[in-house]
N, C-alpha and C positions, 0 to 999 in steps of 0.2 A: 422146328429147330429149337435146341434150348439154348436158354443165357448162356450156357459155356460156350455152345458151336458157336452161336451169336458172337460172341467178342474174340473167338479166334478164328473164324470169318474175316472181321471187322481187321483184325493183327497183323494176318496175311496179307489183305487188302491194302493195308498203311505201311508196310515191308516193303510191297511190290511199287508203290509210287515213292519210294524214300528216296532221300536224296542227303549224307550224311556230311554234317558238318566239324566232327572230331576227326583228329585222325586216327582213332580206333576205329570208327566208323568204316571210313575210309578202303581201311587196311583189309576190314569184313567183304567190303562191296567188293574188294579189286582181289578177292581169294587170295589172301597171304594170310587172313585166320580164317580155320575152318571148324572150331571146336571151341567149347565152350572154355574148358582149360586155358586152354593159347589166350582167351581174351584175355582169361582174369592174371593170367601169369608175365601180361606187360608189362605192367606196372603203369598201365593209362588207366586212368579213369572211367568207369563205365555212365555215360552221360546220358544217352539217348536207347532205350527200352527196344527199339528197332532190331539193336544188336542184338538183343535176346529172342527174338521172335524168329528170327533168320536162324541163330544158331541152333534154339530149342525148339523149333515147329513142334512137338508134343509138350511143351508146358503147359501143366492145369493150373488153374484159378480157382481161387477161395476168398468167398466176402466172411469174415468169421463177426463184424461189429460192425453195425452203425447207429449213432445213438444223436439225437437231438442235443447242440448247445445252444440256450438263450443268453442275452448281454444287455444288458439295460447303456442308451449311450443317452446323449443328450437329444437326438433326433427321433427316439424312441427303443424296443425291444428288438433287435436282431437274432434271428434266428440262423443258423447254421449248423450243419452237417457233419461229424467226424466219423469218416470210412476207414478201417482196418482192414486190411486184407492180405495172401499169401499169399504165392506161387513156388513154382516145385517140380521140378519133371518125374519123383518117384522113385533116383538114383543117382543121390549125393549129392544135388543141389538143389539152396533154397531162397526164396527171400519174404520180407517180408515190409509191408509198405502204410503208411500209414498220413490220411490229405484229410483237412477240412474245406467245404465248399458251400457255398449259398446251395447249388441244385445236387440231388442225388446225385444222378445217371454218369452228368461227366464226374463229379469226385469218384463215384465208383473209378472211373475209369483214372483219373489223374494217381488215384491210389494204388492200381496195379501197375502204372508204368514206374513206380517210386518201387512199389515192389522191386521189379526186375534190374532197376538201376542198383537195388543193395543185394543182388541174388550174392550168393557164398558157393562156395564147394566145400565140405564136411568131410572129415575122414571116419569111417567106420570100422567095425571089426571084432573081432570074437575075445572079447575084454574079461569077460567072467571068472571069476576063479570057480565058479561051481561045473565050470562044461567049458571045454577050447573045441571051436569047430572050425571047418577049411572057411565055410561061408563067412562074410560079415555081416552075422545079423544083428551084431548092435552098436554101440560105440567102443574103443577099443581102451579108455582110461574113465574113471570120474570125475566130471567137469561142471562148474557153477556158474548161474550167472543174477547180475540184478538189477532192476529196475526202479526205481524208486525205495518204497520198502520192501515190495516181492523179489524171494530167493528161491530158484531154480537150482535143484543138485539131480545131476543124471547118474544113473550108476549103471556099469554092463550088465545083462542081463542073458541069463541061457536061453537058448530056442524054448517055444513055448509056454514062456512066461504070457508074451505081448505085451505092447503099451500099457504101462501101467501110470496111467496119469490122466488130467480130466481132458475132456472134450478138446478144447484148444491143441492141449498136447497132444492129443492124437493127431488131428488135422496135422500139424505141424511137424514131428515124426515119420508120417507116412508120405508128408511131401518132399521129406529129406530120405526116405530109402531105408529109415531105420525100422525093423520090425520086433525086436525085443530091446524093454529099457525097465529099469527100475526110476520112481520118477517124485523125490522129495520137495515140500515148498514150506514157502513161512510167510507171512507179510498178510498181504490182502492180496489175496490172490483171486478174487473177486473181481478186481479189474481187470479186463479180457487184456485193452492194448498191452499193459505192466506186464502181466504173466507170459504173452507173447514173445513181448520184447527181450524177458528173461531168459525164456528159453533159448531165443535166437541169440542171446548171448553166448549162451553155455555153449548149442552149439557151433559157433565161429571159434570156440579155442580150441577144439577138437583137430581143428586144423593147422593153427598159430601157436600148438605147444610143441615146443623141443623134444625131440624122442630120444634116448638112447640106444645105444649102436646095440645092434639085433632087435630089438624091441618091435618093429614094424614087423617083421619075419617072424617073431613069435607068438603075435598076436593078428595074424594075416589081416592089416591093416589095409585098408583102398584109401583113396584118397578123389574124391567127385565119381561121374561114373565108373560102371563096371567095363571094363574093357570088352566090345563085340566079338 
């Protein structure tokens, strides 16, 4: 069995004994949400990762950083852990979660359920001026975002371009559904978390920008997943 089955083994397992304390939770347990939309389109809080694991039983996991920090205090050298990591079902939701810890194993773990607590739904779509297709295969406007000094610019992209952007960004694109992007940066983009977190900027306005009337029907815009 690998790591992934392992901790969505482990998901299932902690689903099936939950016992929720929000009342979003709640609301999940006693079937009045059944979908991942309805959670996020409450307007409650998402607090407990549980709800995600119920809703999305196929969300993948992504460890993309984890890197050694030392601290000099007065009692000596403390050493501790910052874990990065993603999740993504692969069709227009993403998130992205980031914990420090004394031991790996649970940070790993505390850092995917911080994941799931900030997942998003992302709107897509055939944005390009160089190609308009029915599919959405990329985002539907160009959108920024930034972290620290790293600056993330997406731009729509035609079919069979692909990902055009480094490692991270791929990860991070194909956990959100997108399959063609044009993908500019500036900063230090060097640091995994920053350029992450950029991205996942950028894309959360994809969904939070105002459209103009026809604009979504011109640009066959989705908004989270693709309808069964």
């Amino acid at each position: 069995m690998t790591p992934a089955q392992q901790r969505r083994k482990a998901a299932s397992e902690r689903a099936d004994t939950w016992k929720p304390k929000t009342e979003l939770g709640r609301k999940v347990i006693a079937g009045e949400i059944t979908t991942i939309h309805e959670a996020l389109t409450t307007g409650l809080p998402l607090r407990e990762p549980e709800i995600v694991d119920i809703l999305l039983p196929d969300l993948k996991e992504e460890v993309i950083d984890i890197h050694m920090v030392q601290r000099m205090s007065d009692s000596g050298r403390r050493v501790r852990f910052a874990v990065t990591t993603m999740v993504g079902n692969g069709d227009g939701c993403v998130g992205l979660g980031r914990v420090s810890g004394k031991l790996v194993r649970p940070t790993i773990q505390k850092s995917m359920d911080r994941a799931k607590q900030n997942l998003i739904e992302i709107r897509r779509g055939s944005g390009s001026w160089e190609c308009s297709t029915v599919v959405p295969n990329s985002l539907p406007f160009t959108v920024a975002g930034r972290t620290g000094s790293t600056r993330v610019t997406l731009k729509p992209a035609p079919p069979g371009v692909g990902l055009v952007t480094n490692d991270v960004g791929r990860i991070m694109l194909r956990m959100a559904g997108v399959q063609d992007i044009w993908s500019f940066s500036k900063g230090q983009t060097q640091t995994i978390y920053n350029y992450a977190s950029a991205m996942f900027k950028a894309l959360e306005k994809t969904a939070s920008t105002k459209l103009l009337p026809g604009q979504e029907e011109a640009h066959n815009m989705l908004l989270g997943a693709a309808p069964a």
